[in-house]
N, C-alpha and C positions, 0 to 999 in steps of 0.2 A: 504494500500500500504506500504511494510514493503520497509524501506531503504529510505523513503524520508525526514525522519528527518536528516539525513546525510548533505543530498543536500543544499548548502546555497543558500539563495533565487537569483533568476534575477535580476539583475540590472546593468546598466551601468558599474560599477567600476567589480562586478565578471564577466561580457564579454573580459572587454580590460585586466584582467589578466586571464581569460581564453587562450586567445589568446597571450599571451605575454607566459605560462606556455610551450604551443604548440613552440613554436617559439626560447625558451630555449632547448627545448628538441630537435629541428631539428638543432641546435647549437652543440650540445652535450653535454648537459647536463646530468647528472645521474637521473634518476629518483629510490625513493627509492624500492628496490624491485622489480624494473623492469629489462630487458634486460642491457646488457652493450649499453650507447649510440652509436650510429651513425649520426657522421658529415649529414649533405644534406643541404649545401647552399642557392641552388634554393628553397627546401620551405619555409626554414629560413628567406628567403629576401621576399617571397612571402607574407608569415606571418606579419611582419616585414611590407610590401608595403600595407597590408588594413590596419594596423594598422596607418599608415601614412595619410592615406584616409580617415578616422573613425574621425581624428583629424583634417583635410579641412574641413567635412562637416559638423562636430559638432561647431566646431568657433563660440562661443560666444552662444552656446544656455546649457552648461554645468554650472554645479556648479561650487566653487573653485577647492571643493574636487576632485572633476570627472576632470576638466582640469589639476592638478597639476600629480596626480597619470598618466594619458595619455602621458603627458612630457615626465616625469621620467621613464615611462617603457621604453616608443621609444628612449630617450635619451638610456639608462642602454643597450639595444638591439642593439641598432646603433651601439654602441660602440664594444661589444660581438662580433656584426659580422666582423665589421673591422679588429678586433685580428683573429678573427675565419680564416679570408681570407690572413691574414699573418702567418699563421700556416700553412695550405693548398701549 
């Protein structure tokens, strides 16, 4: 299977920055090489809302590492959108 040494393994911390990467880019963030971004709130916040939910029902069964990094994304996103929806 060519191209899966690429792929960095599953786990916990590459999901909730999978999902935080998705959630910057419905933000408007640049991606490189990609498209010029486009704003989309609603998924943004959608995004953004399991990520919120990932962090309810994980409470207390993560590592440091995995709860700290979870914080700081939601924290870093909450914040993006807030700006995002004063921009709009």
């Amino acid at each position: 299977m060519s191209g899966q040494e690429d792929v960095p393994p599953i786990d916990f911390i590459t999901f909730v920055l999978s999902l935080s990467a998705q959630a910057l880019v419905h933000l408007g963030a640049a991606v490189p090489g990609g498209p010029a971004p486009e704003l989309d709130l609603p998924l943004a916040r959608h995004t953004i809302d399991i990520l919120g939910i990932l962090e309810a029902k994980t409470h207390g069964n993560l590592t440091g590492e995995e709860e700290r990094i979870l914080s700081q994304v939601l924290t870093d996103l909450r914040l993006r959108y807030v700006e995002a929806t004063k921009k709009k």
